[in-house]
N, C-alpha and C positions, 0 to 999 in steps of 0.2 A: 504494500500500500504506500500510496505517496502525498507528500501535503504541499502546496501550492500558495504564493502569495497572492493575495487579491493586484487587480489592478487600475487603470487608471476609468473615471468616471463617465457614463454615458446616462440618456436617460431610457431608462426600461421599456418605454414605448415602440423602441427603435427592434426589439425583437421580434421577429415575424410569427404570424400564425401559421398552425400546421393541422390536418389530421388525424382521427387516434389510429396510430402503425400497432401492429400485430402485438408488438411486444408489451405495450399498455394493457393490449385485451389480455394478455398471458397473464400478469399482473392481476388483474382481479380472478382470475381463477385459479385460486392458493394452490401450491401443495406445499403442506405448511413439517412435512416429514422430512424434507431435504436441507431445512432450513436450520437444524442445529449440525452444530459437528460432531458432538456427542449425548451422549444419554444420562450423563451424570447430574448432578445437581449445581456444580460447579459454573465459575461464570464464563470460562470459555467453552462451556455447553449452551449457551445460551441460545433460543433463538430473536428475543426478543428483550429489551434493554430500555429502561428509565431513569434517566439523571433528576436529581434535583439537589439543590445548593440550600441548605440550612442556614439563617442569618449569622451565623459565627464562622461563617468559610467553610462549614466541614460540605465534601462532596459525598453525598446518599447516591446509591444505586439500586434500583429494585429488576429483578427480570426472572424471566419464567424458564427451566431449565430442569429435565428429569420427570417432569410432572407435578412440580412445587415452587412456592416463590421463595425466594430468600431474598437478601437484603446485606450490603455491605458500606463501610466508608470511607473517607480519602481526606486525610488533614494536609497534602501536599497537591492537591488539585487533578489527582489523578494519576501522579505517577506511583504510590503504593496503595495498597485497598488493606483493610484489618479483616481479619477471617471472618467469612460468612455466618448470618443468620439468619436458619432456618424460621419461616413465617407460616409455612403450614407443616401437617404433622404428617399426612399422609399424601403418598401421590393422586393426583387428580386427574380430570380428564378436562385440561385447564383451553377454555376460548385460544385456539390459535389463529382465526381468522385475519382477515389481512388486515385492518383496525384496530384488531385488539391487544392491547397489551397491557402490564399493571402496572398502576399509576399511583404516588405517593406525591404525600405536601408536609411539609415542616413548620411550626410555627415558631414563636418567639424565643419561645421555651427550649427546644430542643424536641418535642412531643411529634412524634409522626403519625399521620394518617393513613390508612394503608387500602387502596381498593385494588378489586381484579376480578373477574368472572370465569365460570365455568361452564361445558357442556353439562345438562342434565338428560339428555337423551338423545339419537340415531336424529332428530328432525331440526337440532342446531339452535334447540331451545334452552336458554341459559340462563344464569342465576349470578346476580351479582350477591358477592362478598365484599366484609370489609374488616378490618381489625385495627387496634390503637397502638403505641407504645407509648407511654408513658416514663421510661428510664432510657430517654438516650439512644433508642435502638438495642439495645443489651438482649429486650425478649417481648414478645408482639401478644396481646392478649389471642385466643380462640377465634380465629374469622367466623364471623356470625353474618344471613343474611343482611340486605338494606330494608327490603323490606320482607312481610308476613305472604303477600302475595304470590299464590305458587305458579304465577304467568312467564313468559321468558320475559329477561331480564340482560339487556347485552350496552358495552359501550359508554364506561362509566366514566365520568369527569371529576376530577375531587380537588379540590383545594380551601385554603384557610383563608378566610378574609382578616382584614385588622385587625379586627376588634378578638382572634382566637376563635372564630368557630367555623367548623366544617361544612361547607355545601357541596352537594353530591348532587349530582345531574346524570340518569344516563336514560336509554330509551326502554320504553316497555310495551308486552302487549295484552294487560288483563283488561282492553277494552277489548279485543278482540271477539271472546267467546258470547260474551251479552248480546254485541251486534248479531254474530251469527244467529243464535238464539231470536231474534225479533225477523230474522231471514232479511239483515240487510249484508251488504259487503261491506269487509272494512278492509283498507288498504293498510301496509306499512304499519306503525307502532307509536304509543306515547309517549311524547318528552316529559318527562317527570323529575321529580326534584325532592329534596330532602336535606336538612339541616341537624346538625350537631353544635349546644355550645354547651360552657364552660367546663367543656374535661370531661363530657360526658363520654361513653364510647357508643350511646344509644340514638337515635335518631328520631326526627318528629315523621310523626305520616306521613307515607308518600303523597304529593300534591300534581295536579297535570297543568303543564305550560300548554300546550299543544296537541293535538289530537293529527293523527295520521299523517306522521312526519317518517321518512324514509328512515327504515329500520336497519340498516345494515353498513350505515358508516359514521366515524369516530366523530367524538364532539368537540367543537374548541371552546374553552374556558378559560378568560379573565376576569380581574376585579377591576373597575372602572376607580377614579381617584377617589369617590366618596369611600368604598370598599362597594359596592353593589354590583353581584355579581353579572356578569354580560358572556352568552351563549349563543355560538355561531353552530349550525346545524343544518344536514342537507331535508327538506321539507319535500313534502308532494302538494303541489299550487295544482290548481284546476286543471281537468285534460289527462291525470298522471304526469305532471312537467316536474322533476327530479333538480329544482335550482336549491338554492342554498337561501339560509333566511336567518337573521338575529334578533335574540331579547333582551332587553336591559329590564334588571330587577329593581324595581325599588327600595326593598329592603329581602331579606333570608326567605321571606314566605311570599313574596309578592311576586309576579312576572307582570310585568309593560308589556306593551303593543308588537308584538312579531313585526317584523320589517324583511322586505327582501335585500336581499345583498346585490341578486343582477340576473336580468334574465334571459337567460340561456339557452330558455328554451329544449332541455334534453329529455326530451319525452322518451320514458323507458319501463317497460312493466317488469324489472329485475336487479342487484342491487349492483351500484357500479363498487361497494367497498370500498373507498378513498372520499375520507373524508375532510375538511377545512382544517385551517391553523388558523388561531387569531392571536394578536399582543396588543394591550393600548400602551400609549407610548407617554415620557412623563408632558404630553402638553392635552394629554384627553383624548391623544385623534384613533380611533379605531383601526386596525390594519389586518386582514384578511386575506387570504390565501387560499385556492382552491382549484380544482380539477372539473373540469366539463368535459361532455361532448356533445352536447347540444347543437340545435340548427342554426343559430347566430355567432356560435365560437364555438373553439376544438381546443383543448387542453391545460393546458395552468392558467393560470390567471390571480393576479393582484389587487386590489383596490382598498382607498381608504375613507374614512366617513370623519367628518369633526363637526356633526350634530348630536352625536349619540345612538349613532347608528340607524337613525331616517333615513338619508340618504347615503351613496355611498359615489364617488366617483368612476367616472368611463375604467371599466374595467381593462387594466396594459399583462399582456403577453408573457410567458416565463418561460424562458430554455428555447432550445435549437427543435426545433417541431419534427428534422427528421433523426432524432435520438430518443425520443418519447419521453420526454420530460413528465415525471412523476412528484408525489411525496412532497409536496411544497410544507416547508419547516419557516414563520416567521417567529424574528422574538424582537420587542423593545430593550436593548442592554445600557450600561452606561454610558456608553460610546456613539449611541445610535442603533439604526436599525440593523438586523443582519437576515437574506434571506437565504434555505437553502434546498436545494432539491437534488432528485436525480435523473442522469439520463444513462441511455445504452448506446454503445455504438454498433451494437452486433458480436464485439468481446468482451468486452467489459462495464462492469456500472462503475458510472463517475458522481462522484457530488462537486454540485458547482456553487456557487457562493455566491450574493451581489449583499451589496452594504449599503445605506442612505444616512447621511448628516441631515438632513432638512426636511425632516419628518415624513419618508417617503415621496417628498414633490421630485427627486431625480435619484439615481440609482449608477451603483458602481456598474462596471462592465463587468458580465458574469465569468466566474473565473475559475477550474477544476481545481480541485483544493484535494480530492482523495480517491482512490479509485479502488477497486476491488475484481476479483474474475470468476467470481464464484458470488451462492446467494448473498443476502444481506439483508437488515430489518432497517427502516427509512431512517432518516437523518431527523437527528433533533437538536435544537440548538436552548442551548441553558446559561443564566448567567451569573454572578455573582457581581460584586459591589464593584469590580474593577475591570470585567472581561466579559465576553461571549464565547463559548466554545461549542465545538460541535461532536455530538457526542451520537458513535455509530457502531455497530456490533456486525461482524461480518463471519462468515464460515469459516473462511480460506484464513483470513489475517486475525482474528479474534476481534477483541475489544479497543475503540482507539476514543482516547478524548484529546483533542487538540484545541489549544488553543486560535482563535480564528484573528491570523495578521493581516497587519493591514484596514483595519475596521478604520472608520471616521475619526 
């Protein structure tokens, strides 16, 4: 594998549109068995991999591997990890879908939140889990359902706002059997939500944001500056059109007005799996990231909102259209924006990089930063008080956290 400096500034608009090449549709049709190197529990078994940065520096990793999560940390930013710990007790038959992976948040405290889902049966009906630690990481209480509801349950978003309390967002479908029941159709699944505060490890009722929202790709979750959280999700609008749509919450129980993000236009009765990235950035402006294939555009795509996610502006272009630019990874760091995705040229998958100073109104000139020749689980980018890095799990080369140079 190899890492690359970013380079000199262009604006993102300038990248041309393309349509989806074979290797994208390959893409959503996982085979999620090829994708670890080994069967151990170990993290260079891993097939799937989640950074996040605790406010004291320390770097958390969570990832799924052997048929269990564990969890590990990194006081030197990644180049030593402290011995693994195990977060579940038994193997599982853990969501390997191409969305899914398990996700953790850290608060003030040191206190981790822990979510991740499983198969509960042959038809890909799942069950979200969660569990707390409370000392450090040292040892994870029992992952207990999110909710009492025995509907599937896939695609969960978790993090801590300010003020220390947990909001959990993922999709569900215990609407589904009532409507059958009355002999209507119900498409796709509900965006549902759930909050945890002060050190509880338990949860309020599940609540619904939205009803027959596209069930099969990952959620993006920020806190907006008040702490209120804001949820980018792909929606089914009239027709079955599979565009992407956002909420801003009032407060932990509340959900705002659904807005679209852009539309797209991708009428499709099946799930594309590739789901949005969102970051707000420190002046409020919302920034979102997402895959199409819709009849008015074909593939990545950008755009930013600084109403609150009303509006969103003319969605600009990501990656070389004939490399199949996937996996779009945005994040707000200190530094500025950084975004990252991936493409194939036929040998190899590359992640490419572009950077924005000026709150995404121009954009670096995208730049291959890492490559791999074998599987890999998509690019995520995390940051801490001083850096952006991007942080990517691969077959062939293992685990890499890189610092991303060159940033604003």
């Amino acid at each position: 594998m190899t890492f690359r400096k970013t380079a000199a500034r262009i604006v993102l608009a300038t990248i041309l549109l393309g349509a989806l090449p074979d290797f994208a549709c390959a893409q959503m049709s996982h085979q999620h068995a090829s994708e670890a190197a080994c069967e151990d529990t170990v993290l260079r078994c891993a097939s799937k991999v989640t950074p996040a940065f605790a406010p004291d520096g320390t770097l958390w990793l969570t990832w799924m591997a052997g048929g269990q999560i564990s969890v590990a940390s990194s006081k030197d930013r990644g180049k030593s990890f402290s011995a693994a710990v195990q977060v579940t007790r038994d193997r599982l038959n853990l969501d390997w879908g191409p969305d899914a992976r398990p996700k953790l948040a850290i608060d003030a405290k040191g206190d981790i939140a822990l979510a991740f889902s499983i198969f509960r049966d042959q038809a890909f009906n799942g069950q979200v889990l969660t569990t707390r630690s409370t000392d450090g990481g040292r040892s994870f209480d029992p992952p207990k359902p999110i909710t009492a509801n025995n509907e599937s349950q896939r695609f969960e978003a978790i993090g801590f706002d300010p003020a220390g309390a947990v909001f959990v967002v993922w999709l569900d479908k215990r609407n589904r059997v009532p409507a059958q029941q009355r002999g209507e159709k119900y498409d796709g699944a509900g965006l549902f939500f759930a909050s945890s505060k002060g050190g509880s490890a338990s949860y309020s009722e599940a609540q619904l944001v939205a009803d027959n929202t596209c069930e099969c790709c990952r959620l993006g979750l920020a806190f907006d500056g008040a702490g209120h959280p804001v949820v980018v999700f792909r929606n089914i609008f009239e027709g079955g059109v599979r565009d992407h749509a956002i909420v801003t919450f009032t407060d932990l129980g509340t959900p705002g007005e659904v807005h679209r993000v852009s539309r797209d236009d991708w009428q499709i009765a099946a799930c594309p799996h590739h789901g949005p990235s969102l970051t707000i950035s420190r002046e409020g402006t919302y920034h979102v990231t997402w895959y199409t294939n819709g009849k008015a555009r074909k593939g990545l795509f950008y755009a930013r909102s600084r109403d609150g996610g009303k509006t969103f502006s003319d969605p600009l272009p990501v990656g070389q259209p004939n490399r199949s630019p996937s996996r779009s990874q945005i994040a707000a760091g200190p530094q500025g924006l950084a975004m990252a995705w991936k493409e194939f040229d036929g040998q190899k998958t590359s992640i490419h990089l572009t950077t924005s100073n000026d709150d995404g109104a121009t954009w670096s000139k995208p730049t291959d930063i890492a490559d791999t020749a074998d599987s890999s689980d998509h690019p995520l980018l995390v940051s801490d008080s001083r850096q952006t890095y991007l942080s990517w799990m691969t077959k062939a080369d293992g685990y890499h956290f890189q610092a991303i140079e060159g940033e604003p």
